[in-house]
PyMOL commands that place a pseudoatom at each C-alpha (Angstrom):
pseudoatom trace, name=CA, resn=UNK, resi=1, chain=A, elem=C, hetatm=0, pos=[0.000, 0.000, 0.000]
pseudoatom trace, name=CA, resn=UNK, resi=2, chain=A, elem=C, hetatm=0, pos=[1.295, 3.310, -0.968]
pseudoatom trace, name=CA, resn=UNK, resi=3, chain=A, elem=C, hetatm=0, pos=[1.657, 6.514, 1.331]
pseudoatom trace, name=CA, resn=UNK, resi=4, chain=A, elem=C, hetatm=0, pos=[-0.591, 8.548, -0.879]
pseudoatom trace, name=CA, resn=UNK, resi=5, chain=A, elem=C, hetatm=0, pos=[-3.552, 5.515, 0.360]
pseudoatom trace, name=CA, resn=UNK, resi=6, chain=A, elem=C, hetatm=0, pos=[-2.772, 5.294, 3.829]
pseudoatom trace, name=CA, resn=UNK, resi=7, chain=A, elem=C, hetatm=0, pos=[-2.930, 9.216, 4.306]
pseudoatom trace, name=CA, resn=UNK, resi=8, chain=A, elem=C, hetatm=0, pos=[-6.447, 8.701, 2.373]
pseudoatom trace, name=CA, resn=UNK, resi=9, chain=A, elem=C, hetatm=0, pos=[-7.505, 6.215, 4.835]
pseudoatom trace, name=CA, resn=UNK, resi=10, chain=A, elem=C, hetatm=0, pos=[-6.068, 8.042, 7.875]
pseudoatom trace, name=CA, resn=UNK, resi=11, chain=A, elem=C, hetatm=0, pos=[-7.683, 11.614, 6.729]
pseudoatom trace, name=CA, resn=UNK, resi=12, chain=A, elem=C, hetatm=0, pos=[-11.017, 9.774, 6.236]
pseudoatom trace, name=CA, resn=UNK, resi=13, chain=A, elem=C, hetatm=0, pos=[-10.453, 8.048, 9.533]
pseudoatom trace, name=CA, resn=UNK, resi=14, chain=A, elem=C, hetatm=0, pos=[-9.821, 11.966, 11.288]
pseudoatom trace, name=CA, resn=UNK, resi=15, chain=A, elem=C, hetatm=0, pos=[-12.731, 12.855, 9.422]
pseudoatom trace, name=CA, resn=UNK, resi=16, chain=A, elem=C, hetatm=0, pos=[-14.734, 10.329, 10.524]
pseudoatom trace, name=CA, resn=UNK, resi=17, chain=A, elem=C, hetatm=0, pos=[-13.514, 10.703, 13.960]
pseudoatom trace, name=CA, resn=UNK, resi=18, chain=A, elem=C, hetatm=0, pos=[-14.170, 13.946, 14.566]
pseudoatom trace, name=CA, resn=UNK, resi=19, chain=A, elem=C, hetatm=0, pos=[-18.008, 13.895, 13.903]
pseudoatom trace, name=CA, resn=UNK, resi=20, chain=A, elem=C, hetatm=0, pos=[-18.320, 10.980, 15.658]
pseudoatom trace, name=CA, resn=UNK, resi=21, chain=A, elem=C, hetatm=0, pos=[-16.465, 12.529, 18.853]
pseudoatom trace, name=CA, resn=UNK, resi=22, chain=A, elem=C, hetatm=0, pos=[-18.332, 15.903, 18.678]
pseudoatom trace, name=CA, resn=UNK, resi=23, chain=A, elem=C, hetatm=0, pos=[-21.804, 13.729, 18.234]
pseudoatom trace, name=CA, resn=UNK, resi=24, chain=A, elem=C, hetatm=0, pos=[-20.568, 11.635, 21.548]
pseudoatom trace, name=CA, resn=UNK, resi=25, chain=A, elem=C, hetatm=0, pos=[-20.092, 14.648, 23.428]
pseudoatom trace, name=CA, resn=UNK, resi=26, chain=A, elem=C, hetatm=0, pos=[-23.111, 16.234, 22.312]
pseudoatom trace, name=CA, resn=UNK, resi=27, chain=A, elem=C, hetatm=0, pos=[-22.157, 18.845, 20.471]
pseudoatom trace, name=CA, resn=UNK, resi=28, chain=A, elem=C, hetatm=0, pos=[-23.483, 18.290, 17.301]
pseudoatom trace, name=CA, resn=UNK, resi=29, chain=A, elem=C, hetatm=0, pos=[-26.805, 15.839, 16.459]
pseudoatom trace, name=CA, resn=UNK, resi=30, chain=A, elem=C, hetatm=0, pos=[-26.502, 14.058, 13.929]
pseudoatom trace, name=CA, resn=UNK, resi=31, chain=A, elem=C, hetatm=0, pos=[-29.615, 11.998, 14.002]
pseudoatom trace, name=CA, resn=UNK, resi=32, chain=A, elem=C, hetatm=0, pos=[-31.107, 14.879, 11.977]
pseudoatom trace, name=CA, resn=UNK, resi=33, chain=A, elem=C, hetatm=0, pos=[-30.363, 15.395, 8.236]
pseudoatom trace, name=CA, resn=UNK, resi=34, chain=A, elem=C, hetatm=0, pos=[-27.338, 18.234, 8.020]
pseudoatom trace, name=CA, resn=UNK, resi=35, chain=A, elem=C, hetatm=0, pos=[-24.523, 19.269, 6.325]
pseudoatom trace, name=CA, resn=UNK, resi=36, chain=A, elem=C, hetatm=0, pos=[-22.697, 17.277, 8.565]
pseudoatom trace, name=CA, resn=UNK, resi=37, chain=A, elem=C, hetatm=0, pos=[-23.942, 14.137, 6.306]
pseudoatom trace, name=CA, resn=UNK, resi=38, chain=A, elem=C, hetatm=0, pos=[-22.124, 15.480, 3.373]
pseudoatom trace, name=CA, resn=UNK, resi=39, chain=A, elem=C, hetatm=0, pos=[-19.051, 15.820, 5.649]
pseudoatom trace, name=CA, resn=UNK, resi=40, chain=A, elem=C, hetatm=0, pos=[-19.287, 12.229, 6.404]
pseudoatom trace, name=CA, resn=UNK, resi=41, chain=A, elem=C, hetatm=0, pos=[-19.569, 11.398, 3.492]
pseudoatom trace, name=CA, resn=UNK, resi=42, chain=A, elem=C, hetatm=0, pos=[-16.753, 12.602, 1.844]
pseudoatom trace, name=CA, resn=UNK, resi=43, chain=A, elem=C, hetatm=0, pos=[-14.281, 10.629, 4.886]
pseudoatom trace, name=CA, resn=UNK, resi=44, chain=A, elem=C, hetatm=0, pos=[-15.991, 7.785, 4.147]
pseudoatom trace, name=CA, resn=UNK, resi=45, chain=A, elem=C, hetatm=0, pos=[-15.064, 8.133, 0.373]
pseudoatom trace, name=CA, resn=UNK, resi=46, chain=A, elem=C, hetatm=0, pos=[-11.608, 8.915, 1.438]
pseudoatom trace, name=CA, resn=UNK, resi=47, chain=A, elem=C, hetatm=0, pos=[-11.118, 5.325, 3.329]
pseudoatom trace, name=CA, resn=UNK, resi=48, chain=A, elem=C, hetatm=0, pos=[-12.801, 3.611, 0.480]
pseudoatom trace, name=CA, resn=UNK, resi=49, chain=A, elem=C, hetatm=0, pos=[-11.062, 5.152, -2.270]
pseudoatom trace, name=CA, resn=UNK, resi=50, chain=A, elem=C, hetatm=0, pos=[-7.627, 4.599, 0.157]
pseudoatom trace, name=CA, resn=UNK, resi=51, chain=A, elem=C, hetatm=0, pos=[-8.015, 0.796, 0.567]
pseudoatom trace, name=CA, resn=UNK, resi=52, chain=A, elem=C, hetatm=0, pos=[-9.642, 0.220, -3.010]
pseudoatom trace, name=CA, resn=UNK, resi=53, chain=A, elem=C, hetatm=0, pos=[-7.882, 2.471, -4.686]
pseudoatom trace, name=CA, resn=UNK, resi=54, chain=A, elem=C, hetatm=0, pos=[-11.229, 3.122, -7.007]
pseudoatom trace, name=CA, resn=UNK, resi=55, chain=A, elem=C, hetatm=0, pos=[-11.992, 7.345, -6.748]
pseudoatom trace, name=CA, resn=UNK, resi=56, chain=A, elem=C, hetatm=0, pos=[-15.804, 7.934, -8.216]
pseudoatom trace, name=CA, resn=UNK, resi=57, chain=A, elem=C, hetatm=0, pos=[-14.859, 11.502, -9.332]
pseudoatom trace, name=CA, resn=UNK, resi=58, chain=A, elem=C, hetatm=0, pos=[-11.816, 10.491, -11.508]
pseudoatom trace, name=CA, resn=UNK, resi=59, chain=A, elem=C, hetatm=0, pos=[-14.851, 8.977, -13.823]
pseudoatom trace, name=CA, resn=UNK, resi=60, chain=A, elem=C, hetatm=0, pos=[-16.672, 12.485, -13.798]
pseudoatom trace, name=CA, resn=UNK, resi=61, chain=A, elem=C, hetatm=0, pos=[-13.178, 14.584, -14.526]
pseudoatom trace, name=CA, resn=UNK, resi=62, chain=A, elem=C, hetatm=0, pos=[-12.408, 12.087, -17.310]
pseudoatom trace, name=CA, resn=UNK, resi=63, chain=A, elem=C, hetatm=0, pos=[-15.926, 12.995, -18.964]
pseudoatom trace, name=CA, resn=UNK, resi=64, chain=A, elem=C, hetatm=0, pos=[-15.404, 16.416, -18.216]
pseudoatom trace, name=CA, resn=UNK, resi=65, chain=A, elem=C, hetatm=0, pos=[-12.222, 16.387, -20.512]
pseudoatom trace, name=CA, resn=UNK, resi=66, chain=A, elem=C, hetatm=0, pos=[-9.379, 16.795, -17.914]
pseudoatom trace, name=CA, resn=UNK, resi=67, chain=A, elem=C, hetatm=0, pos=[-6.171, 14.172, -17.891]
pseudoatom trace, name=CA, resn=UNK, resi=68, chain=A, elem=C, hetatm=0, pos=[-4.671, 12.488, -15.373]
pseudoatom trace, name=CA, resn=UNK, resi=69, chain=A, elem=C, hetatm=0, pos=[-1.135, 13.537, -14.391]
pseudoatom trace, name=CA, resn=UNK, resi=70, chain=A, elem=C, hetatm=0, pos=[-0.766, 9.700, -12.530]
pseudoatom trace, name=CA, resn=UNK, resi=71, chain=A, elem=C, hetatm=0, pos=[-1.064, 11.340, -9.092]
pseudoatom trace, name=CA, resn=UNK, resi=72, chain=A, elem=C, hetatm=0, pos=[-3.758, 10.586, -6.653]
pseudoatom trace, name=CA, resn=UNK, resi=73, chain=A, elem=C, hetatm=0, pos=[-6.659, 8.753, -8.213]
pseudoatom trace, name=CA, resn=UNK, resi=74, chain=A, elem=C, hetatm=0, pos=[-5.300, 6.073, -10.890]
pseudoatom trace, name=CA, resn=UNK, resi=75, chain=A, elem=C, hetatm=0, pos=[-8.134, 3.491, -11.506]
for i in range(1, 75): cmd.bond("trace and resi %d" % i, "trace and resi %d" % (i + 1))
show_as sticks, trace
zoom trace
């Protein structure tokens, strides 16, 4: 596994992390739809895309007519 994945999977991880510790503590509720969904989203496409190595907007950019310069995303 490559740096460039494990800091994915670790920034996800933070990510993740932090909602979950400011939910625990009761600062934030997130049994009601929010923003904060989004957030939590995107760390848990940030451990996915680190330990598959797949990234869903790579597709999207490719359509969009930009090239890949072999850095993060390469599937």
């Amino acid at each position: 596994m490559s740096i460039e994945r494990i800091i994915r999977i670790m920034a996800g991880a933070f990510i993740l992390l932090s909602l979950g510790l400011a939910h625990f503590t009761g600062q934030i509720d997130l049994a009601r739809l929010s923003w904060l969904w989004f957030t939590a989203f995107i760390g848990l496409n940030l451990v996915q895309s680190g330990i598959t190595g797949f990234c869903p907007p790579v597709l999207l950019l490719k359509k969009l007519g930009f090239k890949e310069a072999g850095g993060a995303c390469t599937k």
